[in-house]
N, CA, C and O atoms as a Tripos MOL2 file, in Angstrom:
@<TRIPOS>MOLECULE
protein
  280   279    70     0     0
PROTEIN
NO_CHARGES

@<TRIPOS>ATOM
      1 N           7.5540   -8.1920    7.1240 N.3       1 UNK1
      2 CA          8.3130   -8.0870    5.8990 C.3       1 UNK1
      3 C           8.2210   -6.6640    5.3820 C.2       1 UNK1
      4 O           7.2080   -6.0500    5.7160 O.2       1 UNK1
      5 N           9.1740   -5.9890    4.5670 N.am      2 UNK2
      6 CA          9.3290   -5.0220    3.9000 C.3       2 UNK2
      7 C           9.2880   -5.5720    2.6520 C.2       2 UNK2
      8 O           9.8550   -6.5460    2.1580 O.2       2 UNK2
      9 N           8.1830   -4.4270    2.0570 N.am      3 UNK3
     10 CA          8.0570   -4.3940    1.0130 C.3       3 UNK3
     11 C           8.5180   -3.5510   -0.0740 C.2       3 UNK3
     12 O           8.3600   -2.4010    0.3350 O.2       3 UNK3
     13 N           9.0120   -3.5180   -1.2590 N.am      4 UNK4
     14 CA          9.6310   -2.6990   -1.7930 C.3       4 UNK4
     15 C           8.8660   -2.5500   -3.1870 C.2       4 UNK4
     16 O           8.7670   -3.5120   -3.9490 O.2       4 UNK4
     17 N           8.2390   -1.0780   -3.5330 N.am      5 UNK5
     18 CA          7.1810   -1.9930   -4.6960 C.3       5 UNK5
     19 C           7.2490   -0.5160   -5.6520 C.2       5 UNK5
     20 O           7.7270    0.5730   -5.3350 O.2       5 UNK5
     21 N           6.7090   -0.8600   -6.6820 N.am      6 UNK6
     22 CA          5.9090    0.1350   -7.6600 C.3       6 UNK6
     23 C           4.1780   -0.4940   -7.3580 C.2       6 UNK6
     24 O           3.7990   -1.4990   -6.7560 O.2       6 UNK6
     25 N           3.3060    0.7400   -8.1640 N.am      7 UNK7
     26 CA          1.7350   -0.0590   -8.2220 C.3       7 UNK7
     27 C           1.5560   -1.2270   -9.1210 C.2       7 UNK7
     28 O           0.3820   -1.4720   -9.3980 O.2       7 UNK7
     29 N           2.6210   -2.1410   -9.7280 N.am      8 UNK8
     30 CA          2.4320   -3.3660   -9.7680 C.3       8 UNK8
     31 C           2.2650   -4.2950   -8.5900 C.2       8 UNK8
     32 O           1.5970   -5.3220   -8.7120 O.2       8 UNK8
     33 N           2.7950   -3.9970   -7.5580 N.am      9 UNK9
     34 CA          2.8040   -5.2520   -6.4370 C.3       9 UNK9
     35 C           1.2420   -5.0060   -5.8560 C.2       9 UNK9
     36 O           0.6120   -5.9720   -5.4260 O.2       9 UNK9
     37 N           0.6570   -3.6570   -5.8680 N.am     10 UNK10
     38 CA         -0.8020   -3.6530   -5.2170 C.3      10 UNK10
     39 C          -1.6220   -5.0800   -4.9670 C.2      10 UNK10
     40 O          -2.0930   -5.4980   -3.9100 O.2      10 UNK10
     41 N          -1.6400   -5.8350   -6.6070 N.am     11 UNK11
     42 CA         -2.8800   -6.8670   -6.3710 C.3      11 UNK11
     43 C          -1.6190   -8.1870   -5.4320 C.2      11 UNK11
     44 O          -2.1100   -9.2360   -5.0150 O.2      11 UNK11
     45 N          -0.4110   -7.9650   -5.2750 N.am     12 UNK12
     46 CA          0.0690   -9.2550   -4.5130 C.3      12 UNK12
     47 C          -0.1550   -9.2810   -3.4400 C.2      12 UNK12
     48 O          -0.4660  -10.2500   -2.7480 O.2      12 UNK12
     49 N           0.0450   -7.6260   -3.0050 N.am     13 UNK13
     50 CA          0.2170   -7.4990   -1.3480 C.3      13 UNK13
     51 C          -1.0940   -8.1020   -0.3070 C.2      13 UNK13
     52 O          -0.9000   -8.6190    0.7930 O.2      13 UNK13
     53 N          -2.0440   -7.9540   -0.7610 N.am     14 UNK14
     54 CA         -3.7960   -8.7620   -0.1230 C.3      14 UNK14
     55 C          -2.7340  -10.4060   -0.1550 C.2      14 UNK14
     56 O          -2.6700  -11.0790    0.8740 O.2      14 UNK14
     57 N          -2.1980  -10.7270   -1.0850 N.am     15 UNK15
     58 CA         -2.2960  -12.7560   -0.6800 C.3      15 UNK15
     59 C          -0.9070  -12.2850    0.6450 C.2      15 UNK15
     60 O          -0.9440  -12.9170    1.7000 O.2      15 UNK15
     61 N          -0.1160  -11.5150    0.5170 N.am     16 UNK16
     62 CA          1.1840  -11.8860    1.5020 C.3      16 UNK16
     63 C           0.5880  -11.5830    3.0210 C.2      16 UNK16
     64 O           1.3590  -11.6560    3.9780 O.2      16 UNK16
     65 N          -0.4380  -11.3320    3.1610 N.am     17 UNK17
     66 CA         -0.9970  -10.9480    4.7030 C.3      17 UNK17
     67 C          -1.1810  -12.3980    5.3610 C.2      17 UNK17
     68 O          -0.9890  -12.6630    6.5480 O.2      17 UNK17
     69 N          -1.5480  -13.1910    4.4600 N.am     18 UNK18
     70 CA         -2.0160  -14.8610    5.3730 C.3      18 UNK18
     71 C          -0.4440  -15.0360    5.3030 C.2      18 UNK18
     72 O          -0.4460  -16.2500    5.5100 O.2      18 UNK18
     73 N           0.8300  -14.7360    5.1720 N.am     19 UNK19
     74 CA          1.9580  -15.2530    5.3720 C.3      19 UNK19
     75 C           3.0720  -13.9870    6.3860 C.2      19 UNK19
     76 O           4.2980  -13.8790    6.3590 O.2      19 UNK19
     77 N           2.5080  -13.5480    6.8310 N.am     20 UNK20
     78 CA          3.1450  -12.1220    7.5760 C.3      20 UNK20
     79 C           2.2640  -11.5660    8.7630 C.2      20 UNK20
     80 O           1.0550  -11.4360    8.5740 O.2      20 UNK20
     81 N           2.7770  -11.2600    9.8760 N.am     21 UNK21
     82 CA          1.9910  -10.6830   11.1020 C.3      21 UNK21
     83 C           2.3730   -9.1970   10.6450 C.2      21 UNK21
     84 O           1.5280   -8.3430   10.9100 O.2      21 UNK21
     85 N           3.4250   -8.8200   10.0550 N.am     22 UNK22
     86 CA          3.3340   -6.9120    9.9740 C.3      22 UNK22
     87 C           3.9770   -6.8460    8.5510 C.2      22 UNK22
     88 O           5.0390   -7.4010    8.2710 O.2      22 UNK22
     89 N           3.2410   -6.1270    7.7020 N.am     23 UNK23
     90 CA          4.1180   -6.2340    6.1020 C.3      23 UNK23
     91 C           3.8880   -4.7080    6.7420 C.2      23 UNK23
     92 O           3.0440   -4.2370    7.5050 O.2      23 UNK23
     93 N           5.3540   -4.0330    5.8800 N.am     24 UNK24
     94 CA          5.2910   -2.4590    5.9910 C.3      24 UNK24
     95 C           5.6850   -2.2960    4.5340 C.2      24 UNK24
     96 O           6.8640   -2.5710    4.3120 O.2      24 UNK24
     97 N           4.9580   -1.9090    3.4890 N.am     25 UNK25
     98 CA          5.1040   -1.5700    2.3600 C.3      25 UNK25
     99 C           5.5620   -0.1660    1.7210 C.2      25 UNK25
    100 O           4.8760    0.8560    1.7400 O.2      25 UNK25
    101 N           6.8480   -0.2950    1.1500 N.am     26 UNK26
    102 CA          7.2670    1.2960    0.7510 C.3      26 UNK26
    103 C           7.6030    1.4830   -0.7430 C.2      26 UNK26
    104 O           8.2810    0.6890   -1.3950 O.2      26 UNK26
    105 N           7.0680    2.5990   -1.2040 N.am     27 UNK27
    106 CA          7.2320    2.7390   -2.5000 C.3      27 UNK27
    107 C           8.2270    3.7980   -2.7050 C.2      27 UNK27
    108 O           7.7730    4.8770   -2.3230 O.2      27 UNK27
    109 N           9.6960    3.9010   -3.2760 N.am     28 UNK28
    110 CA         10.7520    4.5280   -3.7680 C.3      28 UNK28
    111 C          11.0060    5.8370   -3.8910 C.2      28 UNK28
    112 O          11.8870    6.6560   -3.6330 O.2      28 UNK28
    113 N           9.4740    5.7270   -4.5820 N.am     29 UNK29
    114 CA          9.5180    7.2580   -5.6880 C.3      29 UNK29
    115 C           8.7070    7.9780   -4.3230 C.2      29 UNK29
    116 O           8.8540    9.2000   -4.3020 O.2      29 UNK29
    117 N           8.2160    7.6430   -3.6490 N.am     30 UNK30
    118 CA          7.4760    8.5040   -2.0770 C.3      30 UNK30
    119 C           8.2440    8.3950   -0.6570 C.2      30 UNK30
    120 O           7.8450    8.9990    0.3390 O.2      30 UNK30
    121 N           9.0520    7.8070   -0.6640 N.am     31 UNK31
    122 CA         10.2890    7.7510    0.6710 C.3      31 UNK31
    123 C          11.2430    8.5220    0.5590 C.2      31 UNK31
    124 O          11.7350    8.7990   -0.5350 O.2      31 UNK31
    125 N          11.6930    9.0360    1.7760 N.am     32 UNK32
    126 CA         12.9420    9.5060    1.4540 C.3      32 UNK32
    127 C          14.1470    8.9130    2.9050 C.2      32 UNK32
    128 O          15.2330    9.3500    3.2870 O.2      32 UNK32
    129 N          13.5020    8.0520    3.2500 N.am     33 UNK33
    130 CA         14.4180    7.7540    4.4350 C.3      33 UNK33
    131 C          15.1900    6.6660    3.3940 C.2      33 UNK33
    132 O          14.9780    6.6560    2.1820 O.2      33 UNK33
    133 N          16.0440    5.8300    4.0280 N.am     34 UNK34
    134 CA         16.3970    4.2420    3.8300 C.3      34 UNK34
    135 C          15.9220    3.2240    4.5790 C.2      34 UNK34
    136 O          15.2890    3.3120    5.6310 O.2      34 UNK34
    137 N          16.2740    2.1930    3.9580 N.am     35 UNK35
    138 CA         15.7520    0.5040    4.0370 C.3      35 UNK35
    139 C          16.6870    0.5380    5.5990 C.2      35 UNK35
    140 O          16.0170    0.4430    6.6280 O.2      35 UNK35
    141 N          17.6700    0.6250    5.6790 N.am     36 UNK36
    142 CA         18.0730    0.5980    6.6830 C.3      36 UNK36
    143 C          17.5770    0.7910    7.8000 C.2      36 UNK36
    144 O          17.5320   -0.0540    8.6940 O.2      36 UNK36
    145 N          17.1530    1.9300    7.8620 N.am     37 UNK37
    146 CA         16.2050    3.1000    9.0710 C.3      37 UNK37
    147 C          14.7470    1.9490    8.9380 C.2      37 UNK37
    148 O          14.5140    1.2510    9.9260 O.2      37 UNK37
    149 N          14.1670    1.8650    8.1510 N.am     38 UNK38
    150 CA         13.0890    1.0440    8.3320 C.3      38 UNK38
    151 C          13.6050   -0.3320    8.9220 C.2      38 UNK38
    152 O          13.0620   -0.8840    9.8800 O.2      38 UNK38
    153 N          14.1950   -0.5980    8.5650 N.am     39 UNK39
    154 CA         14.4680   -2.4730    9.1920 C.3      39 UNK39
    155 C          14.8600   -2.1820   10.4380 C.2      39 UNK39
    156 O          14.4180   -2.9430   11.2990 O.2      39 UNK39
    157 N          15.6150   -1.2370   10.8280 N.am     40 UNK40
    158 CA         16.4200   -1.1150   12.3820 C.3      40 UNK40
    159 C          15.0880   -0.8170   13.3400 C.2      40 UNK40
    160 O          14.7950   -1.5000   14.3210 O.2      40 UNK40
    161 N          14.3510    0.3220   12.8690 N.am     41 UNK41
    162 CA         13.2420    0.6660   13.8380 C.3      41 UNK41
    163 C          11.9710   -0.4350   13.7960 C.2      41 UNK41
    164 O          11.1030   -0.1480   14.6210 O.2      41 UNK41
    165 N          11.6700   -1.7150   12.9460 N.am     42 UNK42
    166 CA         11.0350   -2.7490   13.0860 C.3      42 UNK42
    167 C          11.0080   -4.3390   12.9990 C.2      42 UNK42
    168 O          10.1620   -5.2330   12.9490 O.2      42 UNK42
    169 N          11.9140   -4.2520   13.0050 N.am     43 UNK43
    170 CA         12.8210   -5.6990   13.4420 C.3      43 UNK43
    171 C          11.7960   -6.9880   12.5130 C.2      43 UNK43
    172 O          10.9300   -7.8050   12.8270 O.2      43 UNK43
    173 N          12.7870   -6.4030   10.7220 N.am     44 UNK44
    174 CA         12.4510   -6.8150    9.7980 C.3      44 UNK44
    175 C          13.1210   -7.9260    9.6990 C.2      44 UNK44
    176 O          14.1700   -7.9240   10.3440 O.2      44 UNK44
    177 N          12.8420   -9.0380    9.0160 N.am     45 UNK45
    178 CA         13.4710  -10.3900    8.7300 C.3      45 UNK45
    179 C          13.5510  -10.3530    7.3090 C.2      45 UNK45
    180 O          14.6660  -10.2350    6.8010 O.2      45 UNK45
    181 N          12.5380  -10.4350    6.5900 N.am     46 UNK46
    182 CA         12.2160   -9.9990    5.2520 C.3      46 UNK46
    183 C          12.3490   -8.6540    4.4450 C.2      46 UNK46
    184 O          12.0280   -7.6840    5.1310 O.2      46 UNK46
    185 N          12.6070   -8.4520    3.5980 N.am     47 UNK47
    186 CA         12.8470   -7.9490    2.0010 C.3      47 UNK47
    187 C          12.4370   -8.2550    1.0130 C.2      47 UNK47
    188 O          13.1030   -9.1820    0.5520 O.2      47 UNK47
    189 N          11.2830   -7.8220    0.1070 N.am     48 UNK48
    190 CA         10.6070   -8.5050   -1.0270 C.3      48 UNK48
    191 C          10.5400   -7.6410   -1.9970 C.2      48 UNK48
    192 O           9.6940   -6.7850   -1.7400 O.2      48 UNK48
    193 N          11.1650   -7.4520   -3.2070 N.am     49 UNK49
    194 CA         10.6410   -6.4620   -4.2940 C.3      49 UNK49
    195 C          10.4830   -6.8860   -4.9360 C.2      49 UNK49
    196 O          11.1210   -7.8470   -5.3670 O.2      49 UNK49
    197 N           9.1440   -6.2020   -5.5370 N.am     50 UNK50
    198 CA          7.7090   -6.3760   -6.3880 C.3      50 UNK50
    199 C           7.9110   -4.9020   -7.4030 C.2      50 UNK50
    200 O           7.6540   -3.7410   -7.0880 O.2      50 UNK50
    201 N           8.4230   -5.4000   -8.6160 N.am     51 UNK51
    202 CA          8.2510   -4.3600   -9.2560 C.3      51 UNK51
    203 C           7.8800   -4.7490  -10.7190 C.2      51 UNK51
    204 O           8.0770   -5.9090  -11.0800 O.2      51 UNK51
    205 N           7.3740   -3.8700  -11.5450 N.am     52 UNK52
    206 CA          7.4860   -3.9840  -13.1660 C.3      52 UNK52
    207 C           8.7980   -4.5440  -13.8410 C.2      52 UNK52
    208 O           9.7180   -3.7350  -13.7250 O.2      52 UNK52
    209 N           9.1810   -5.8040  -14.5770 N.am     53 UNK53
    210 CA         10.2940   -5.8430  -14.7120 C.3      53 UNK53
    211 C          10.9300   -4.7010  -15.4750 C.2      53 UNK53
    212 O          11.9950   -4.1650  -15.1690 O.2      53 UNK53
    213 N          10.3410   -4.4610  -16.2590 N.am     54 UNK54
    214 CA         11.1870   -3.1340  -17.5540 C.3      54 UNK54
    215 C          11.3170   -2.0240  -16.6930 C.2      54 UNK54
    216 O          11.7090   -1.0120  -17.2750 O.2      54 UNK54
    217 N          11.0110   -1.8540  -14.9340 N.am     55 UNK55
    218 CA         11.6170   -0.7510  -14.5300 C.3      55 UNK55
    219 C          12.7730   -0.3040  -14.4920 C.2      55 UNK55
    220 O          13.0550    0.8700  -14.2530 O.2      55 UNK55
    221 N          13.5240   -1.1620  -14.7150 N.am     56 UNK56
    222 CA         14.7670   -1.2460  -14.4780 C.3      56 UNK56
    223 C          15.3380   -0.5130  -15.6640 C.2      56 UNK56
    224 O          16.4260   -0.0140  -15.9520 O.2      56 UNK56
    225 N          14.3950   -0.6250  -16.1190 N.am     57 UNK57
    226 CA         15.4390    0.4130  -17.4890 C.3      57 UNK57
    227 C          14.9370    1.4460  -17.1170 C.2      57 UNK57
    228 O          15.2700    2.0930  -18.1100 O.2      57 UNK57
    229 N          14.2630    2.3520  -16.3480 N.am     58 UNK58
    230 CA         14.1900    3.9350  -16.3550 C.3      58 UNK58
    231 C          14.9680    4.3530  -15.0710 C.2      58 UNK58
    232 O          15.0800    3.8210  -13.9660 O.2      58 UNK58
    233 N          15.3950    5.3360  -15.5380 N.am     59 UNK59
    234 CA         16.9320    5.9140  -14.9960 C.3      59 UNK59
    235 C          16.4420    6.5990  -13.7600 C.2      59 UNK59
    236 O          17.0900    6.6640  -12.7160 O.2      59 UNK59
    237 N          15.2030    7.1260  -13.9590 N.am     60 UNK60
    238 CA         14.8630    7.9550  -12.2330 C.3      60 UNK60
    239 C          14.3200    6.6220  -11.4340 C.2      60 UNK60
    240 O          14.6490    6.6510  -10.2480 O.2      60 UNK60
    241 N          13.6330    5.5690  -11.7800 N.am     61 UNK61
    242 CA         13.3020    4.7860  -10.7580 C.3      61 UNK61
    243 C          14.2930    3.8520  -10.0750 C.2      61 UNK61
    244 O          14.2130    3.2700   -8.9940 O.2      61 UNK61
    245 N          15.3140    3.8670  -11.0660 N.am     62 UNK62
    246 CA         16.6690    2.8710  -10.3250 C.3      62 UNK62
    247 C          17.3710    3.9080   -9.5740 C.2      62 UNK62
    248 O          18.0180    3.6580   -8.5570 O.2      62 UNK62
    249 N          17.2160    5.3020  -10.1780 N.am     63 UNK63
    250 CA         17.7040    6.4200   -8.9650 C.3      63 UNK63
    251 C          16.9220    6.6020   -7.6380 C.2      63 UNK63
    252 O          17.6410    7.0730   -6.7560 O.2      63 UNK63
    253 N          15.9410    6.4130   -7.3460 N.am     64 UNK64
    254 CA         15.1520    5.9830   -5.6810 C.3      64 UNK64
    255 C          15.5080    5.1410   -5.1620 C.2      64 UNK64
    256 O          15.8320    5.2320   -3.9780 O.2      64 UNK64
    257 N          15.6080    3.7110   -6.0140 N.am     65 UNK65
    258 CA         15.8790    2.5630   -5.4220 C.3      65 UNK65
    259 C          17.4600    2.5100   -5.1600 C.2      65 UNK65
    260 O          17.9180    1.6240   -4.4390 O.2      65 UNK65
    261 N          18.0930    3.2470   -5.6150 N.am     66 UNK66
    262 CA         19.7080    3.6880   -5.3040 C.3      66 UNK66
    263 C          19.4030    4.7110   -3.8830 C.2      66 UNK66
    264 O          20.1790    4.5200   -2.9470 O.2      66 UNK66
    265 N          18.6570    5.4410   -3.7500 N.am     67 UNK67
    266 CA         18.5880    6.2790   -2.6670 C.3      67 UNK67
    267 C          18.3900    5.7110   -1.2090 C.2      67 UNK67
    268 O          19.0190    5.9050   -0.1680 O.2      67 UNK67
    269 N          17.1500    4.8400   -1.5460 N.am     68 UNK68
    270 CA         16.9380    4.3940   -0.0500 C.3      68 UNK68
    271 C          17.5680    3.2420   -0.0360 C.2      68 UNK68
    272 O          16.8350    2.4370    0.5370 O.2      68 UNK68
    273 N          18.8390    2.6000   -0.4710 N.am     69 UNK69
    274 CA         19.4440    2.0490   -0.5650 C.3      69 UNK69
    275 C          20.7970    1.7780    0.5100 C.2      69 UNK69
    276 O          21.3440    0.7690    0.9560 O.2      69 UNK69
    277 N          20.9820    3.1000    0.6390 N.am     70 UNK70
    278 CA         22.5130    3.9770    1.0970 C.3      70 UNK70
    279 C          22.1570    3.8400    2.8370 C.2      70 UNK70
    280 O          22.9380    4.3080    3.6660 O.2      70 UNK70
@<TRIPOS>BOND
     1     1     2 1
     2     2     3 1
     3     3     4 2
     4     3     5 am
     5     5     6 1
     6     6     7 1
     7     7     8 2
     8     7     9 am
     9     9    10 1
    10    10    11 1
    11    11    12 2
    12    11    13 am
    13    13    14 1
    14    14    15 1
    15    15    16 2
    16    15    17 am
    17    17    18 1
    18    18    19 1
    19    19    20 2
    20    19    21 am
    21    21    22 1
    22    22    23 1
    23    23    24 2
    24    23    25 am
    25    25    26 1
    26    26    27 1
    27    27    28 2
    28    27    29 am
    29    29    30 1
    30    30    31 1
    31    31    32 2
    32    31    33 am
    33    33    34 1
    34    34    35 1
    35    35    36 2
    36    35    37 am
    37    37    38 1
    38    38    39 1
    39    39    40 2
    40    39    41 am
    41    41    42 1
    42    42    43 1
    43    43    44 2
    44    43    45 am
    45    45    46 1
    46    46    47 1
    47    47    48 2
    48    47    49 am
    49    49    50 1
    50    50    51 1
    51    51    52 2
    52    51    53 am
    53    53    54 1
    54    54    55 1
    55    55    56 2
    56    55    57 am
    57    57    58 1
    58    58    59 1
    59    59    60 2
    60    59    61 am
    61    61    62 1
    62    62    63 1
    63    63    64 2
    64    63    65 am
    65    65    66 1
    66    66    67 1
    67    67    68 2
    68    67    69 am
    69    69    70 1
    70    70    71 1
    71    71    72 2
    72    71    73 am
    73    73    74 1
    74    74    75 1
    75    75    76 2
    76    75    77 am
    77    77    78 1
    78    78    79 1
    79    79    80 2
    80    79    81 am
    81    81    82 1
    82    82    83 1
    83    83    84 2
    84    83    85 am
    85    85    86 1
    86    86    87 1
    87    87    88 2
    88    87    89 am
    89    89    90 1
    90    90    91 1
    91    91    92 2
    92    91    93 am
    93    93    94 1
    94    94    95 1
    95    95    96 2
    96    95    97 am
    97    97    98 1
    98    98    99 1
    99    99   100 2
   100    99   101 am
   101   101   102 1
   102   102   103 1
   103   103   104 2
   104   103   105 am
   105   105   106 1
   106   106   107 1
   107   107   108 2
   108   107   109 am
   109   109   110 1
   110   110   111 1
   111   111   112 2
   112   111   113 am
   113   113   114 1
   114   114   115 1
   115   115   116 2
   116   115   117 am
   117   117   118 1
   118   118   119 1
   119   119   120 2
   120   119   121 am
   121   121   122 1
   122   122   123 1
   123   123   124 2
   124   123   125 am
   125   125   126 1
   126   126   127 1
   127   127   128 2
   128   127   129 am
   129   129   130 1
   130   130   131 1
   131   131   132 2
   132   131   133 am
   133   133   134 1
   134   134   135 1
   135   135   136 2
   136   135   137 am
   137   137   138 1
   138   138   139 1
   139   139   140 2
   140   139   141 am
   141   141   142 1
   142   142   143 1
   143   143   144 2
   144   143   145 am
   145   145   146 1
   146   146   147 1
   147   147   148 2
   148   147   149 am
   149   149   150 1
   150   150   151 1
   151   151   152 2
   152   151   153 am
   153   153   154 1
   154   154   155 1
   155   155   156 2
   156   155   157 am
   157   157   158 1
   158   158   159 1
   159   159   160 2
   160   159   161 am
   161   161   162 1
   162   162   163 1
   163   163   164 2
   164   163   165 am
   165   165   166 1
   166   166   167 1
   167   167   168 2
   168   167   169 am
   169   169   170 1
   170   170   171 1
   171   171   172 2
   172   171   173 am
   173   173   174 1
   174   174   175 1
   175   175   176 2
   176   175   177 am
   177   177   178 1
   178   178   179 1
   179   179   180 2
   180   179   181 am
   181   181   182 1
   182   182   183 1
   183   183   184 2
   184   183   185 am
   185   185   186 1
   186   186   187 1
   187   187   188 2
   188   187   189 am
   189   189   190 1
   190   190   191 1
   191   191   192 2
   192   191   193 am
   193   193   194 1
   194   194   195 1
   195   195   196 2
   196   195   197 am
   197   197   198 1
   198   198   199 1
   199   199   200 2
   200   199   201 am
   201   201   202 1
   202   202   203 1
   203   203   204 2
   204   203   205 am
   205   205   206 1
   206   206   207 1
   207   207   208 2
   208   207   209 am
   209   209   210 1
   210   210   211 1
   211   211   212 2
   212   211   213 am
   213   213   214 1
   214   214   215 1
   215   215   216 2
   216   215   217 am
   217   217   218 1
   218   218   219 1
   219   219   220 2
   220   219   221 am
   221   221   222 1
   222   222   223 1
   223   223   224 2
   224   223   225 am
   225   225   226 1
   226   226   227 1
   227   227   228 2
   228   227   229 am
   229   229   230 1
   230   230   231 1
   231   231   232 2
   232   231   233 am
   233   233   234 1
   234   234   235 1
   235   235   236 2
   236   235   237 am
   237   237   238 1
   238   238   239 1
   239   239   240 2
   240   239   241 am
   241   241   242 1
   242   242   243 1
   243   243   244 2
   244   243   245 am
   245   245   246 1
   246   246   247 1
   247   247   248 2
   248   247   249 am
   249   249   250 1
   250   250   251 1
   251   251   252 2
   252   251   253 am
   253   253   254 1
   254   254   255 1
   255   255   256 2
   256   255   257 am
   257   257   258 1
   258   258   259 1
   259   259   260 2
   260   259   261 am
   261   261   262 1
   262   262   263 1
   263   263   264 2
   264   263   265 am
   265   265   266 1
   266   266   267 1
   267   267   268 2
   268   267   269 am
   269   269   270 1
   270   270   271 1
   271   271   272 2
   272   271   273 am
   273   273   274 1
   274   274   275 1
   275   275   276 2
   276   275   277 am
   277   277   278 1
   278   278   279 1
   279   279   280 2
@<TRIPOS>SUBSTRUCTURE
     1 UNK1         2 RESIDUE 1 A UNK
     2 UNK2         6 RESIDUE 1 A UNK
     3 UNK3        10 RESIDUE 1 A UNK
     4 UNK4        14 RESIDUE 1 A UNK
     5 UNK5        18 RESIDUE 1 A UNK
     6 UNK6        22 RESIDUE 1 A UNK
     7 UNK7        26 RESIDUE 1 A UNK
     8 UNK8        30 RESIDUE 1 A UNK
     9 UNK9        34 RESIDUE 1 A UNK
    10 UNK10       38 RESIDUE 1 A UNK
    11 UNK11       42 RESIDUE 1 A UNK
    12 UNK12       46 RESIDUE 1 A UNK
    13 UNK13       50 RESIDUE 1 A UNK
    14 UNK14       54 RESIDUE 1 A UNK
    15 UNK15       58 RESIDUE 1 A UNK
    16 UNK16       62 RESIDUE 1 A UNK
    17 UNK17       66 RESIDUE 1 A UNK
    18 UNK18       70 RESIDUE 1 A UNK
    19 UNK19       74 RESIDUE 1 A UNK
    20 UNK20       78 RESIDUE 1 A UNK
    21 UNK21       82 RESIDUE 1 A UNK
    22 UNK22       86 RESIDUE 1 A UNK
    23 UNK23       90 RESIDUE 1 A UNK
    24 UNK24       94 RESIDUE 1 A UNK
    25 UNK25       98 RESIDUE 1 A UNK
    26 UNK26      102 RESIDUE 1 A UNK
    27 UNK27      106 RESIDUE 1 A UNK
    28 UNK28      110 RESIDUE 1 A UNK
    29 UNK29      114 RESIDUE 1 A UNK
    30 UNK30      118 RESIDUE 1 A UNK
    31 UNK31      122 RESIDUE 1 A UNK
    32 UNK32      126 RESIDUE 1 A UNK
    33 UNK33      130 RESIDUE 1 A UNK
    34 UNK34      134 RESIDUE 1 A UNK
    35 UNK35      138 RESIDUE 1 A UNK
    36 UNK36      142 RESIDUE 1 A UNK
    37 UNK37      146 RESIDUE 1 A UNK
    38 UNK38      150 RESIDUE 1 A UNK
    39 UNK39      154 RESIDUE 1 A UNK
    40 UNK40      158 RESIDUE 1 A UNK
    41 UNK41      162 RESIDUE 1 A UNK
    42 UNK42      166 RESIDUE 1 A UNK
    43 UNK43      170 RESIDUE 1 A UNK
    44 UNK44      174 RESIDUE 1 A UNK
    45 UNK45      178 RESIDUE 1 A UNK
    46 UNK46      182 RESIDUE 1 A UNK
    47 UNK47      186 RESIDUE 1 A UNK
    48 UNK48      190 RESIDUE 1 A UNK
    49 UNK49      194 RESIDUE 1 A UNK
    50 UNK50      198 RESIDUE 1 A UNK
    51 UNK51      202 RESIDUE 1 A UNK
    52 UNK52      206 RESIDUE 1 A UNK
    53 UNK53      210 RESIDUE 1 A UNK
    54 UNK54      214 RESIDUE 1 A UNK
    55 UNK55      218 RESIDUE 1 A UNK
    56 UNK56      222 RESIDUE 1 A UNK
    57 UNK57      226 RESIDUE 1 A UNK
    58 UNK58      230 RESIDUE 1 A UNK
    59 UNK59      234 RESIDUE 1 A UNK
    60 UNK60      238 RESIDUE 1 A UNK
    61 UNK61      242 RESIDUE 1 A UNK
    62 UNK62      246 RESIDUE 1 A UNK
    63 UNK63      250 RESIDUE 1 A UNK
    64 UNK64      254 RESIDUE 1 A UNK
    65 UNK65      258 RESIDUE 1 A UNK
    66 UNK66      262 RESIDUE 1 A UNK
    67 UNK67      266 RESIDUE 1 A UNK
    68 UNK68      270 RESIDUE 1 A UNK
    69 UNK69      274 RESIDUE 1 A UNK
    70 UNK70      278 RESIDUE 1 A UNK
């Protein structure tokens, strides 16, 4: 599974290991590739985002998550 997170998802990611053989966890604001490029080169099934809900209101973090988006 891909993970899509801010440091809120930290304390989830330890329980999703008993449900996943490879979690690859990426945080927005430190990537600069896309979701795309990650899923193609590891033959992802899953997509999970774990974020703060009120992120969504700040304008640079919905601008990352618009980036590796594309």
């Amino acid at each position: 599974a891909l993970i899509i997170k801010d440091s809120y998802a930290n304390a989830l990611i330890p329980l999703l290991t008993a449900n996943y053989q490879k979690l690859i966890i990426l945080d927005p604001r430190s990537y600069w590739g896309t979701v795309g490029e990650i899923t193609a080169k590891n033959d992802i099934d899953d997509i999970i985002f774990v974020n703060y809900a009120l992120i969504t209101s700040n304008a640079d973090f919905v601008g990352y998550i618009d980036k590796i988006l594309k």
